[in-house]
C-alpha positions in Angstrom: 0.0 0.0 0.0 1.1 3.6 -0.8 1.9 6.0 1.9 -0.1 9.3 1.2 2.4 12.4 1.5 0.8 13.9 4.5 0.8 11.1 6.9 4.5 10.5 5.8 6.1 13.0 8.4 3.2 11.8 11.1 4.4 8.3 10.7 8.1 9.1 10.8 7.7 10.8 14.1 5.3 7.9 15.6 8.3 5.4 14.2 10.8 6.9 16.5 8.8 7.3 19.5 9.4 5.2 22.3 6.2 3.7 22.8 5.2 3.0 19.3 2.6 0.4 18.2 3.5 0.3 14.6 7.1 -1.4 13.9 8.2 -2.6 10.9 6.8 -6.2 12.3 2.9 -4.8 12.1 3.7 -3.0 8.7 4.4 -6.2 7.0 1.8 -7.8 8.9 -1.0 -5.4 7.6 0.0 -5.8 3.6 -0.6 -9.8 4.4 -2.7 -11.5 2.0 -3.0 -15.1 0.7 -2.2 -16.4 -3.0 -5.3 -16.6 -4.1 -6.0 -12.8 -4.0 -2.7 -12.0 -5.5 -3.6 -14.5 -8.3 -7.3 -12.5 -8.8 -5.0 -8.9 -8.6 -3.3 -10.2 -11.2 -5.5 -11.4 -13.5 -7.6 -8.0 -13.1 -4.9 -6.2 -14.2 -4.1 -8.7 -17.0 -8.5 -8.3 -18.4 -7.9 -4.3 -17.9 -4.7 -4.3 -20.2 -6.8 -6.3 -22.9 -10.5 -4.6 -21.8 -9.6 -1.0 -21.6 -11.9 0.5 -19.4 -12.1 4.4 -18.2 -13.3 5.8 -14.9 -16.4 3.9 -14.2 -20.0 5.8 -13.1 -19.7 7.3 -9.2 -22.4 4.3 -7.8 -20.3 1.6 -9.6 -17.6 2.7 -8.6 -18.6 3.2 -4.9 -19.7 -0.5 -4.6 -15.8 -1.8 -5.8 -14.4 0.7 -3.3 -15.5 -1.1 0.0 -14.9 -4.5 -0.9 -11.6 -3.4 -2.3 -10.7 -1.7 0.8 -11.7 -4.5 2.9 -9.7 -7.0 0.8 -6.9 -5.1 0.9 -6.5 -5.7 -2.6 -4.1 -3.8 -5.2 -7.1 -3.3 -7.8 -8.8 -0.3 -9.4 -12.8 -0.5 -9.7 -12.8 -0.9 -13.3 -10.3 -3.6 -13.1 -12.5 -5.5 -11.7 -15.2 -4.6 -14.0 -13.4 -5.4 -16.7 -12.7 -9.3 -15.4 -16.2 -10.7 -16.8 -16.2 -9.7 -19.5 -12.6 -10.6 -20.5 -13.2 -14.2 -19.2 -16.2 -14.0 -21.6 -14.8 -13.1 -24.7 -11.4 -15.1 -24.6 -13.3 -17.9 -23.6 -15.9 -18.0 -26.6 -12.8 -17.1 -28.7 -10.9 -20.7 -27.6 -13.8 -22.3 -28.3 -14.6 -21.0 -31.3 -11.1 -22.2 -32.8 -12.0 -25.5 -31.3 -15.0 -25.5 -33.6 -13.4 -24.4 -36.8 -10.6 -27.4 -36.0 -13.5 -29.6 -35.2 -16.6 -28.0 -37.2 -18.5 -29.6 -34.4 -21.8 -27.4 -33.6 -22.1 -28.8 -29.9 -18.1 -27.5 -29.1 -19.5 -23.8 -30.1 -22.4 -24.6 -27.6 -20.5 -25.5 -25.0 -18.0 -22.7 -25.1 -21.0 -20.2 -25.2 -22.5 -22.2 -21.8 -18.7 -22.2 -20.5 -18.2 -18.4 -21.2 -21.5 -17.3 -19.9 -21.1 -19.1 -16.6 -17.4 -17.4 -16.4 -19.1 -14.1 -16.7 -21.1 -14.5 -13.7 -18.1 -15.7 -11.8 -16.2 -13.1 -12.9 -19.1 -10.7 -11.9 -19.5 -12.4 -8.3 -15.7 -12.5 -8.4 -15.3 -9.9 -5.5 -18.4 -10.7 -3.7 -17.1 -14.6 -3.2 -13.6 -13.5 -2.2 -15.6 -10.9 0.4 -17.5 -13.5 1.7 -14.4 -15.9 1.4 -12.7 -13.8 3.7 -15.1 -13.3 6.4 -15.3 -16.9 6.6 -11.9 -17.5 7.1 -11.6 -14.7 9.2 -14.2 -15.9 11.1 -11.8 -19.1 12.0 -9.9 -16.5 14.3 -12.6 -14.4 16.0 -12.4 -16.7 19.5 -8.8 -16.5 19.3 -9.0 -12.7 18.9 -10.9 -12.3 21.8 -9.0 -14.5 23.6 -5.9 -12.9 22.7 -7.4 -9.2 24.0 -9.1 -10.4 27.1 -5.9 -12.0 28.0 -3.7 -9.2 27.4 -6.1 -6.8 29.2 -6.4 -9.3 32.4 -2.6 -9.1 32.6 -2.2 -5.6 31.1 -5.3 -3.0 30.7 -4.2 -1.1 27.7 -6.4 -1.5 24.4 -3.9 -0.6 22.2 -0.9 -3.3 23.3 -4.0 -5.6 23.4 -4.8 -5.0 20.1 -0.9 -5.5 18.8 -0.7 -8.5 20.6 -3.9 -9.8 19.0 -2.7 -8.7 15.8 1.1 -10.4 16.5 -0.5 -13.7 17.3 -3.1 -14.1 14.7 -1.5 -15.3 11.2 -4.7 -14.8 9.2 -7.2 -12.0 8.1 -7.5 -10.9 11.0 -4.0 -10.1 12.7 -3.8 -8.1 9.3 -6.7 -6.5 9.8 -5.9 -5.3 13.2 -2.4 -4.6 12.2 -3.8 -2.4 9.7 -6.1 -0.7 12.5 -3.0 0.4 14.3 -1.6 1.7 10.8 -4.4 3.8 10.9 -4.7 4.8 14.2 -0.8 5.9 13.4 -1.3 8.0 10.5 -3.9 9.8 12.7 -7.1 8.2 10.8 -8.8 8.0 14.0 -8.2 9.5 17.5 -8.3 6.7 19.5 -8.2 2.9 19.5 -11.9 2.8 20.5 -13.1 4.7 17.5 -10.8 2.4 14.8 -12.1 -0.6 16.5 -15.9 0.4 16.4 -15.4 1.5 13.1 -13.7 -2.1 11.5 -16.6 -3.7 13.7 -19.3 -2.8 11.8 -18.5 -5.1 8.6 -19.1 -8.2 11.5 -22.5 -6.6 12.8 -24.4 -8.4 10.6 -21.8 -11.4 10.1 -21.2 -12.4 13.6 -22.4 -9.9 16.2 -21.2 -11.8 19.0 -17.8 -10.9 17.9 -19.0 -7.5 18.1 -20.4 -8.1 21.4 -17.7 -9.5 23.1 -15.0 -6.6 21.8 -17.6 -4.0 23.7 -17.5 -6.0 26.7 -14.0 -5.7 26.5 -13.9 -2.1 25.5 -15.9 -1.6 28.3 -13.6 -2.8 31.1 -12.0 0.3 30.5 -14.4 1.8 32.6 -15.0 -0.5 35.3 -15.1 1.4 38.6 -13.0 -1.8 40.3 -10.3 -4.2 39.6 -13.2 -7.1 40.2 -15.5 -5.5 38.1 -12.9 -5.3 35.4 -12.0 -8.8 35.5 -15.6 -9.5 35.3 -16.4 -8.1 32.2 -13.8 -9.8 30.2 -15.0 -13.2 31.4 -17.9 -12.3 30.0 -16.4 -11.5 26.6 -15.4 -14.5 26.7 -18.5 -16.4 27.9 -20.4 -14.5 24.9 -17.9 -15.3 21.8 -18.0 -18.9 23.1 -21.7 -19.2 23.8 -22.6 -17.4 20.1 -20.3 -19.9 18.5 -21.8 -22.7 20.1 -25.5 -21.0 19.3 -23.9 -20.4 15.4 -23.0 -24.0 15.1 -26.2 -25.4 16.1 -27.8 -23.9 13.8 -25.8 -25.0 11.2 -25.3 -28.6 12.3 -29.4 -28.9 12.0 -29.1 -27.0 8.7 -26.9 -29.6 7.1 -29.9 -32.7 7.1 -31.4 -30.9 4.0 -28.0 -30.7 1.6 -26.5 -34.1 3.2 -30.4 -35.6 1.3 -29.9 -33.3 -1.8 -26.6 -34.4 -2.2 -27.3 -38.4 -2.1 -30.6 -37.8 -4.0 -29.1 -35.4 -6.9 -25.7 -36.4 -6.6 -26.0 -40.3 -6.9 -29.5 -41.5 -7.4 -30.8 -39.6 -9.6 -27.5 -39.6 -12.3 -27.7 -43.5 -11.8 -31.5 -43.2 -12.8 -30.0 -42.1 -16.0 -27.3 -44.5 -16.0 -29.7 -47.3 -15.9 -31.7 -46.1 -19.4 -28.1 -45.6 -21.3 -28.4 -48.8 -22.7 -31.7 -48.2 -24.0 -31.1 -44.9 -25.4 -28.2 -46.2 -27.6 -29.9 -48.9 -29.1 -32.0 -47.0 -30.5 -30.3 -44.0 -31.5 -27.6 -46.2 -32.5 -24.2 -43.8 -34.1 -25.9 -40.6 -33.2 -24.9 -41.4 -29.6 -20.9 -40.3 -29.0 -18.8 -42.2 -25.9 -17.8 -37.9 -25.6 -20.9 -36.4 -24.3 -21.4 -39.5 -21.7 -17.7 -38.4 -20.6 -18.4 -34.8 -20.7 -22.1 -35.3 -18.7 -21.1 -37.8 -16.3 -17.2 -37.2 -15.7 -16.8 -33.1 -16.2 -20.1 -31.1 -16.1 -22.0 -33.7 -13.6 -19.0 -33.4 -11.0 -18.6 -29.9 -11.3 -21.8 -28.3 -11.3 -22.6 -30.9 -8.0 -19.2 -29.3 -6.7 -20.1 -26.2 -6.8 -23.9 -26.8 -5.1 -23.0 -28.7 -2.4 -19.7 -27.4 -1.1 -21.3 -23.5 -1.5 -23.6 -25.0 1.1 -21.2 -27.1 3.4 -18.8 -24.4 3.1 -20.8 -22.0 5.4 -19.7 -23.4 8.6 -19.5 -21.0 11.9 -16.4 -19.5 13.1 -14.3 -22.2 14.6 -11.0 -23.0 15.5 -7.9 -22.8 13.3 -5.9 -25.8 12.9 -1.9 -25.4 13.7 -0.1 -25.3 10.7 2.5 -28.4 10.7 4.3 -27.1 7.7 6.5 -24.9 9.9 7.8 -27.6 11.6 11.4 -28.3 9.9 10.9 -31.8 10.1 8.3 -32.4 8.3 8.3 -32.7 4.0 6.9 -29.8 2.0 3.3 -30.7 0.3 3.5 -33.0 -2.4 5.9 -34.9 -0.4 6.2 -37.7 2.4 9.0 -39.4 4.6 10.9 -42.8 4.7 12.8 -42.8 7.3 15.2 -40.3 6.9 14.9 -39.0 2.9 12.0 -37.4 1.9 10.4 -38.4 -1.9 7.5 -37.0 -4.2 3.8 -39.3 -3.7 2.7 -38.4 -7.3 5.1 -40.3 -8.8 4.9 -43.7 -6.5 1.2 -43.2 -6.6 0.9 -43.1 -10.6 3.2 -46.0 -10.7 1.0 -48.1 -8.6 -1.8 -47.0 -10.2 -0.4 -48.0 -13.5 0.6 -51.5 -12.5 -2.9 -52.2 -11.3 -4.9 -51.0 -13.8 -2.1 -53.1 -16.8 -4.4 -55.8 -17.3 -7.5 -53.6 -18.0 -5.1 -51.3 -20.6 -3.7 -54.9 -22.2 -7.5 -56.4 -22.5 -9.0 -53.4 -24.3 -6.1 -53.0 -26.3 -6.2 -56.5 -27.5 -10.0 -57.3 -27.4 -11.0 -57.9 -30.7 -13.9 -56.6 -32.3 -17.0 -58.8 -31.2 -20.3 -58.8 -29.3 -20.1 -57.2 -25.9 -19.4 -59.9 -23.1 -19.7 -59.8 -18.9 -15.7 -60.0 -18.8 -15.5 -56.6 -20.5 -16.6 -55.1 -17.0 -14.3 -58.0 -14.9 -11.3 -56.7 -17.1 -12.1 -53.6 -16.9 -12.4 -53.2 -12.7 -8.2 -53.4 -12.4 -8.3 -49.7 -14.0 -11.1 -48.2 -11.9 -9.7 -49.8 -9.1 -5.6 -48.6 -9.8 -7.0 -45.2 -10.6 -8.7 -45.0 -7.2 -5.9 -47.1 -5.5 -3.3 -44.4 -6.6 -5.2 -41.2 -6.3 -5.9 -43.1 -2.1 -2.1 -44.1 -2.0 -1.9 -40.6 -3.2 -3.6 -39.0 -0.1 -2.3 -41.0 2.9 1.7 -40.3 1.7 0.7 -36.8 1.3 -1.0 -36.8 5.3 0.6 -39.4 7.1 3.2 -37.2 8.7 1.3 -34.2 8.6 -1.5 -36.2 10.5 0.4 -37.4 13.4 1.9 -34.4 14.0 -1.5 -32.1 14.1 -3.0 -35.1 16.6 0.0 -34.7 18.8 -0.5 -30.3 18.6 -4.4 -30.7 19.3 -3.5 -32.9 22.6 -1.0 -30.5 23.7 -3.3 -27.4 23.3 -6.2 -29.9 25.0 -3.8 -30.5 27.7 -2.2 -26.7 27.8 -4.3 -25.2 30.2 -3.7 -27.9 32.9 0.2 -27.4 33.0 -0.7 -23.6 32.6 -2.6 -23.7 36.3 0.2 -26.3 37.4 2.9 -23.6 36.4 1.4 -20.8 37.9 0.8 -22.9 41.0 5.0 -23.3 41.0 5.2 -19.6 40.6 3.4 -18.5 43.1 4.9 -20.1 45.3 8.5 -17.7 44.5 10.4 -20.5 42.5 12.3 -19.0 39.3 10.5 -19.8 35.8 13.5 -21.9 35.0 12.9 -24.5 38.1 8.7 -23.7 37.4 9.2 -25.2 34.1 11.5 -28.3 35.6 8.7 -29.4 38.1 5.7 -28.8 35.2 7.7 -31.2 32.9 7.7 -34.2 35.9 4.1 -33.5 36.7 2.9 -34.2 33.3 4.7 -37.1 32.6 2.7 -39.6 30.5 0.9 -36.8 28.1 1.2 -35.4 25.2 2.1 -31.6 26.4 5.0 -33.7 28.3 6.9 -33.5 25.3 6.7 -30.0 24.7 8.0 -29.0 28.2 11.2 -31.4 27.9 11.8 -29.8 24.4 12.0 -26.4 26.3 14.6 -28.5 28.9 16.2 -30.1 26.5 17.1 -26.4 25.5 17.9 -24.8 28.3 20.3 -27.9 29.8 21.7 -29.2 26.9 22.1 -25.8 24.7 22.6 -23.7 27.1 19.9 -21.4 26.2 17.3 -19.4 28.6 13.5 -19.8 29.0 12.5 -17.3 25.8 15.1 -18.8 23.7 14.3 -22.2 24.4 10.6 -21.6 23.5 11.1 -19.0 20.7 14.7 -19.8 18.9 14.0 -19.8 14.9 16.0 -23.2 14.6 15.8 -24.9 18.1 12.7 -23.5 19.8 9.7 -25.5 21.2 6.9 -23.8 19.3 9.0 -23.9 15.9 8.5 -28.0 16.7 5.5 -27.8 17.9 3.2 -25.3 15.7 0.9 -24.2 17.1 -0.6 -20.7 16.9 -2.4 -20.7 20.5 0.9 -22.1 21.9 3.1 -19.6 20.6 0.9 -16.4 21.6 0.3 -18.1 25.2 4.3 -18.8 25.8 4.7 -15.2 24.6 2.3 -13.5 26.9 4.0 -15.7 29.8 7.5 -14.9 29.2 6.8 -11.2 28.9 5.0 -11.4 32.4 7.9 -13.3 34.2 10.2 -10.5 32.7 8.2 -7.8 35.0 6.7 -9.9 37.8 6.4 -13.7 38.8 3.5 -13.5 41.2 1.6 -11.2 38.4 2.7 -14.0 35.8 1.6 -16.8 38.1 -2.1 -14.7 38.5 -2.3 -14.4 34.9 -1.6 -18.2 34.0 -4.7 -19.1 36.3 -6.9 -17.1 33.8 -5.4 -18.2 31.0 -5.9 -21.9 32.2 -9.6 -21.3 33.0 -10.0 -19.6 29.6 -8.6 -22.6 27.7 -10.3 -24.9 29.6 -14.0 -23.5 28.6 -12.7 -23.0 24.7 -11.6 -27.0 24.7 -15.2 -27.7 25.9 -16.7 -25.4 23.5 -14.4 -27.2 20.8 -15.5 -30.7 21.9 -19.4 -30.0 22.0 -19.1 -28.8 18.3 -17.9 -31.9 17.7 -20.5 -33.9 18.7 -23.0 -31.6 17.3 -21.3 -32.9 13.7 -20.9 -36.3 14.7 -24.0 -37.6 12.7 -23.6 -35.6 9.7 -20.3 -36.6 9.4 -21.2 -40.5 10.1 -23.5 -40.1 7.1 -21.7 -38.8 4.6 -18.9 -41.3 5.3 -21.2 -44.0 4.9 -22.3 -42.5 1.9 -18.9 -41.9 0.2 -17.6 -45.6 1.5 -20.7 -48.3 0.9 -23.8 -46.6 -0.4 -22.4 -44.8 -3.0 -20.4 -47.6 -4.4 -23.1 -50.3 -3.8 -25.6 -48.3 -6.0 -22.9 -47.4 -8.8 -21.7 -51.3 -8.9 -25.1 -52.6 -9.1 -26.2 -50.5 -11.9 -22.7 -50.9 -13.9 -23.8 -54.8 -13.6 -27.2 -53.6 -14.6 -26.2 -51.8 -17.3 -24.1 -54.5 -18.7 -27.1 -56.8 -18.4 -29.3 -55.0 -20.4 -26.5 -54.2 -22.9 -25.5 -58.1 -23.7 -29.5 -59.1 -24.0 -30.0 -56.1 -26.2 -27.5 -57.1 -28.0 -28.4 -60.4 -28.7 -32.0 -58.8 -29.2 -30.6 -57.1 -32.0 -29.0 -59.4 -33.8 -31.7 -62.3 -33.4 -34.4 -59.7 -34.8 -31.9 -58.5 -37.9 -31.6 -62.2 -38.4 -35.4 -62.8 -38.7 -35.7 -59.6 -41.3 -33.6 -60.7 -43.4 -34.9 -64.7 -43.6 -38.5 -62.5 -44.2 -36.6 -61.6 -47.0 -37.9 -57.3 -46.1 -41.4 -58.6 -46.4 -44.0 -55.9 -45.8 -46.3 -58.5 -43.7 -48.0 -57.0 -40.2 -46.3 -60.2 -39.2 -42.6 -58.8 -40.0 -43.4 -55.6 -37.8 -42.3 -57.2 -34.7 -39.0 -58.5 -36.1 -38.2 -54.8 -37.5 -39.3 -53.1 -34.6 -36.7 -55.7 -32.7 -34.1 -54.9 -34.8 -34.0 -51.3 -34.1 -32.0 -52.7 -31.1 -29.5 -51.9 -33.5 -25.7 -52.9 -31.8 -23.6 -50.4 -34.6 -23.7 -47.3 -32.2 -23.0 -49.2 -28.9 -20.7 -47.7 -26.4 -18.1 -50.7 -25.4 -18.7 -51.5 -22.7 -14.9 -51.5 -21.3 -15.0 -47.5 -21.9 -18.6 -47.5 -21.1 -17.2 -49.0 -17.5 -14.5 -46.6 -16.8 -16.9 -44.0 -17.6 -18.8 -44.8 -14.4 -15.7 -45.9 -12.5 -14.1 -42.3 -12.7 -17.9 -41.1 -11.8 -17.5 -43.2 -8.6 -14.1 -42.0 -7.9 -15.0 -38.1 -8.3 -18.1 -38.3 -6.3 -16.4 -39.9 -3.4 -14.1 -37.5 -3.9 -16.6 -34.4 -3.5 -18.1 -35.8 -0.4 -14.3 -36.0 1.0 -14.2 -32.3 0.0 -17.6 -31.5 2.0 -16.7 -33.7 4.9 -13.7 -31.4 5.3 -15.6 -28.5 4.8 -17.7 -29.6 7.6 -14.7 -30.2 9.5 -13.0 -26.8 9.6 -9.9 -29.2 8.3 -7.4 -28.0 5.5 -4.6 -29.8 3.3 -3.9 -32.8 5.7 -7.6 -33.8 6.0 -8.8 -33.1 2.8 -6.2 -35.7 2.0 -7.1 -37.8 5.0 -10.4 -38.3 4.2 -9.7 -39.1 0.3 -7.3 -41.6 0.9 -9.6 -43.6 3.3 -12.7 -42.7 1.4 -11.6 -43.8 -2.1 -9.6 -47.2 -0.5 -12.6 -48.6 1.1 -14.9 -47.2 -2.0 -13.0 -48.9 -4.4 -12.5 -52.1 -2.3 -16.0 -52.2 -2.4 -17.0 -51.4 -5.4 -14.8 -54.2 -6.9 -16.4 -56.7 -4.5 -19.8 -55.9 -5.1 -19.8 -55.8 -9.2 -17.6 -59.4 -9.1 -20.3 -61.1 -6.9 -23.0 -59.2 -8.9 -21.3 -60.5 -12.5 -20.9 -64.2 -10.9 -24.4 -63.9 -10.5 -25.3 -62.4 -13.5 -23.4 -64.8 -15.6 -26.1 -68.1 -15.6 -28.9 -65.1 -16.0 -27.5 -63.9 -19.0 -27.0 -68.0 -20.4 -30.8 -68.2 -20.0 -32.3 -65.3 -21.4 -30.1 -65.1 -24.6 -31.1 -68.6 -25.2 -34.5 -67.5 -24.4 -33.8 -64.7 -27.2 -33.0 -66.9 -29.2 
């Protein structure tokens, strides 16, 4: 962001002061923003440059600003406004060379379709990434207050509580109230009240709570005693954690609705469809293409139910962020996973694997020679639906197997946080030094998880040689660098800065802190259990029912194909012994043979087809599971790998029993046929 002139000389002077808030720290802080709104600067500057644009009308132009301003986004108005339509026009351009390559009418169609739905995407562009960020930002708000009410128990100055807050946080919102300060620096506002009140208003509507329970806050300020004080900032905290709680039951009983759309429009009703294919084709015969059942079933189908259903699931309430393992130094990049000591890219052992499983099906249809569709054509035809499944699974659990164990281990720790927290201040109060505090914490929780993170911080300080903040905080060596964790970092922060001025204060400041954490971990666990049978659904859904009703109608389907076949050519046998006779009596025979088999799909690719429909729709209720979940990288992951590996497994099992069975059936009635 651009400094205007006149606040350069007011910030220069507020720099030097002793006592400033904003430090180069909270400057870089405020200009944070993730990739995917650098990605939408750029490609708004990129449709401007080729969709010149002037200065738009004053009410357009008024309705970009806010949105821009509260995305902190490098964009002018009418780059945005010029986004649609450039997503429009190169898209029916691309498509339109497609079409006079292909002189195919229905490629023209589909890039019109395509083009029109980018322009309203384009056009909602800035309202998605608005609401995308309150969402997120709504990940943080019980941290936020947390963070303040902390800070103000131990410290009762709004402005440090607000840097502190905006130090800890690592997502929208630590930039949004390091961006506060900016603005309280360059004189924007008078006070820290007025800034505050003023960025609250975008979360009136959104989450008043959060509102709420930064005026309670606010409002200890003015509390006429120390109680009193204290008071009102347990009752910010009582009211972020009780309009979560509120927030997530509705939405928990919100989700029975789109959980029954999704398994009604999602599978049944496609597999309706699937079930009349057969049908269809024989009698439209050629003008049926294998194409438009892959661009239906395997591109739009998935997509469009994408889009639907994770919109919906999306919506969840405010939670709590998940620590990010990736800053651990042990553990791989994304992409990547462990063996014993080297670390080694999944894609490649996961297509390999893939590729050896699905040979046999790739050697069959390569080989098969022309004839009349059979029941083997689906048995070998499973190895490739099954290695394509296998891989993308074998896929997900290398990419989240160390990730996995490691985010477990944090979430214990932060479970088991506040205890040690009390335990420490206990120690403290009692006169002993931090250093020995810390010692006796680390025998007491022997056995638990958080015991690891206290003999990290010894393992420091006796075998390094370092002190209590450098054991906890060192960029290569400290605790929280091995163990991070957000809440765990802000927490040891606060601590270490309170043992710096006073012990006994520091030891009267854990308490809190550990009665704090100890209500946000039962908030945590209640939401839970509020999801519990939503999420028991949909995992049933993506592991049995989905592929039980997907391998019975691919067995279905292959039924109907073989006796239609046989149909077909028994009826174009009796025409042509009739000799093309005109008889009443030769109708029957024609109308048979217009079970014509020329424009059948194989049924190998007709197999696939479906197989990959499997795979993607287990695959979009692993996306909305993690949704639900508040999870990120490592679930989404997670729950595709063990998703797909028991979809598949079953799958398989059911459509081999159900071809067994289907073999003596299909003996009977083609000799019935014929």
């Amino acid at each position: 962001m651009i400094i205007p002139e006149k606040y350069k000389k007011i910030l220069e002077k507020y720099r030097k002061s002793e006592s400033r808030l904003i430090d180069d720290e909270i400057l870089q802080k405020k200009e944070w923003k993730p990739k995917l709104f650098i990605q939408y600067e750029n490609l708004c500057k990129l449709a401007n440059r080729i969709v010149k644009f002037g200065r738009l009308r004053e009410d357009i132009e008024k309705k970009y600003v806010e949105k821009i301003e509260f995305l902190n986004l490098d964009v002018k108005p009418e780059e945005v406004h010029a986004l649609p339509i450039f997503l429009f026009i190169m898209t029916v351009a691309i498509f339109s060379i497609l079409f006079l390559i292909t002189f195919n009418l229905f490629v023209l169609i589909i890039g019109i379709f395509v083009g029109v739905f980018l322009y309203y995407a384009g056009s909602r562009s800035l309202d998605y990434l608005y609401s995308y960020k309150l969402n997120q930002a709504s990940n943080e708000i019980v941290l936020a207050v947390l963070y303040l009410a902390i800070y103000m128990r131990y410290s009762p100055n709004l402005e440090n509580a607000v840097k502190f807050a905006a130090m800890s946080l690592t997502g929208f919102l630590g930039a949004d109230f390091a961006k506060i300060l900016w603005k309280l620096s360059i004189k924007q506002y008078d006070n820290i009240l007025e800034a505050l009140n003023d960025y609250l208003k975008i979360w009136k509507d959104y989450r008043p709570y959060f509102c709420e329970a930064i005026y309670l806050i606010e409002s200890s300020l003015y509390q006429p005693s120390e109680q009193m004080r204290l008071e009102m900032l347990d009752k910010a905290i009582n009211r972020i954690l009780d309009g979560v709680y509120s927030d997530m039951v509705k939405y928990a009983n919100s989700l029975k609705l789109p959980v029954s759309a999704l398994y009604m429009l999602g599978i049944t009703l496609p597999l309706l469809t699937l079930t009349l294919i057969p049908i269809a084709i024989s009698f439209l015969g050629r003008e049926i293409n294998p194409m438009y059942f892959v661009l239906f079933y395997d591109i739009i189908l998935p997509m469009a139910l994408y889009v639907s259903t994770v919109t919906v699931f999306s919506k969840r309430p405010s939670g709590f962020p998940k620590p990010d393992v990736f800053q651990n130094p042990d553990m791989p990049p994304k992409g990547y996973f462990k063996l014993g000591n080297k670390t080694y890219r999944a894609l490649p052992v996961a297509i390999i694997i893939a590729f050896i499983v699905a040979l046999p099906s790739i050697w069959y249809i390569a080989l098969r020679p022309e004839g009349p569709p059979a029941l083997q054509d689906v048995l070998y035809t499973l190895p490739a639906v099954f290695g394509i499944g296998l891989g993308i699974s074998i896929y997900g659990h290398l990419v989240s197997k160390d990730g996995l164990k490691l985010q477990r281990l944090i979430k214990d720790i932060e479970r088991e946080y506040g205890i040690s927290l009390f335990q420490l201040g206990t120690i403290l109060d009692e006169g002993e030094p931090a250093e020995i505090a810390f010692k006796k914490v680390a025998k007491i929780v022997e056995g638990t998880s958080v015991e690891l993170l206290y003999k990290k911080i010894l393992h420091n300080m006796t075998k390094l040689g370092m002190g209590l903040k450098r054991a906890i905080f060192d960029p290569k060596y400290g605790a929280v660098i091995y163990y991070p964790s957000q809440l765990l970092r802000s927490i040891f922060k606060l601590i270490i800065s309170a043992i710096e001025k006073n012990v006994k204060a520091a030891a009267k400041a854990l308490f809190s802190v550990s009665e704090y954490l100890r209500r946000v971990n039962e908030v945590e666990m209640k939401l839970l259990d509020l999801l519990s049978e939503e999420l028991s659904s949909l995992r049933f859904q993506g592991s049995f029912v989905a592929p039980l009703m997907i391998a019975v109608v691919t067995a279905l389907d292959a039924l109907m194909t073989i006796i239609l076949y046989s149909i077909g050519e028994k009826a174009a046998l009796l025409e042509k012994i009739g000799g093309g006779a005109a008889s009443s009596l030769m109708a029957v025979p024609m109308l048979l043979s217009s079970f014509g088999v020329t424009g059948q799909i194989p049924l190998t690719i007709f197999h696939i087809i479906i197989g990959i429909f499997l795979i993607e729709i287990v695959c979009i209720i692993a996306i909305i599971i993690t949704n639900i979940e508040n999870g990120g990288y490592i679930e989404l992951w997670y729950n595709i790998s063990r998703l797909l590996l028991f979809a598949v497994i079953a799958y398989s099992g059911i459509v081999v029993t159900l071809i067994f069975i289907f073999g003596g059936l299909v003996t009977t009635l083609v000799a019935i046929a014929g």
